[in-house]
C-alpha positions, 0 to 999 in steps of 0.5 A: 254379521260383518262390518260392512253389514252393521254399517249398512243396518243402522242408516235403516235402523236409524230412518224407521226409529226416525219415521216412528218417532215422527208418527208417535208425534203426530198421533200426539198433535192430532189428539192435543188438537181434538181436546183443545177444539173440544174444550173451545165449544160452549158448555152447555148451562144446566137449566137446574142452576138457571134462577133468572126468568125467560123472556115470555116470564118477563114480558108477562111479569111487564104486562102484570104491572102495566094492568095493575097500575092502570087498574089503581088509575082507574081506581083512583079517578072513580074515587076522585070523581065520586068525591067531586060528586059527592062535594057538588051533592053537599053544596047544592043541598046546602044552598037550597036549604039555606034558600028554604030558610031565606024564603021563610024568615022572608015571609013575614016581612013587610016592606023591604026588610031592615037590611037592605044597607048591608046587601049588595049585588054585582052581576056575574059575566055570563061566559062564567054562568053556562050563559045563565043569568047570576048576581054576586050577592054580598051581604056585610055584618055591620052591626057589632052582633053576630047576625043572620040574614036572608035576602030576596032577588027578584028577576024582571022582564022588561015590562018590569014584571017579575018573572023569577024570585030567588032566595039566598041568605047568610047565618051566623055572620059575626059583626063586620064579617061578609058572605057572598052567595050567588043567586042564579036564574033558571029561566032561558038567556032570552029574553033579557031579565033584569035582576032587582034587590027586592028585600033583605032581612036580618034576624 
């Protein structure tokens, strides 16, 4: 090959090393931007390693709790209401019987009884009563022994005719000490009875 052919060759040689190079390179730049636009998307979790709980776990979890605390409501309002029962029970029989004791010790007195100083009644606002008819009874130890003591409260129409009797009483009451049952009436608002200190013993 001659001079001017040499010459002539490499221009060529040059332009198809450059064109190759250039290929090479964007051969290059295509796969660096298909691992890159690879690595960019979110890998996804592996559900093995996954401890917390889905959504439908949650709101069954919430739902569990929001039942058991309701039933331990409801639990605990039965147990209170059957408390306030049971203590309502107790001192009802506890008035009756005292109201038995009252009668019985009152039956074999004569006159009004030797107490009748140491016994009051005040009358109770009907708004407070359900509209029944109530009087405060307090009896005072004015004594210096420990005393018992049983009263009679008669509740009379206007005629003055005894309709109704009722019993309370206080035992064991130590001197100068005071206790204050509440004699109540079970006849109907009307008409109007008036309730009258019949007799009060102490024993």
């Amino acid at each position: 090959m001659n001079t001017k052919s040499l010459r002539r060759a490499r221009p060529a040689a040059l332009v198809l090393a450059v064109v190759a190079a250039s290929t090479v390179a964007l051969v290059s730049c295509g796969d660096d931007n298909n691992s890159s636009g690879s690595s960019s998307q979110p890998a996804t979790p592996d559900k093995a390693s996954f401890s917390g709980m889905t959504p439908s776990a949650l709101k069954s979890a919430a739902s569990s709790a929001v039942a058991s605390a309701r039933a331990q409501a409801s639990a605990a309002a039965s147990s209170a209401s059957a408390a306030a029962a049971s203590f309502e029970a107790s001192v009802s029989a506890e008035v009756a019987r005292a109201s038995k004791d009252a009668q019985n010790e009152l039956k074999g007195v004569s006159g009004r009884g030797n107490a009748m100083s140491e016994v009051a009644m005040t009358g109770k606002p009907r708004a407070q009563t359900s509209g029944l008819l109530a009087v405060l009874v307090t009896i005072t130890n004015k004594t210096d022994k420990k005393a018992s003591y049983a009263v009679q409260v008669d509740f009379l129409d206007s005629s003055g005719k005894v309709v109704e009797t009722r019993f309370v009483g206080a035992e064991n009451l130590a001197p100068g000490a005071k206790a204050q049952p509440v004699a109540i009436s079970t006849k109907p608002p009307e008409p109007v009875l008036t309730p009258k200190l019949a007799k009060a013993q102490r024993y």
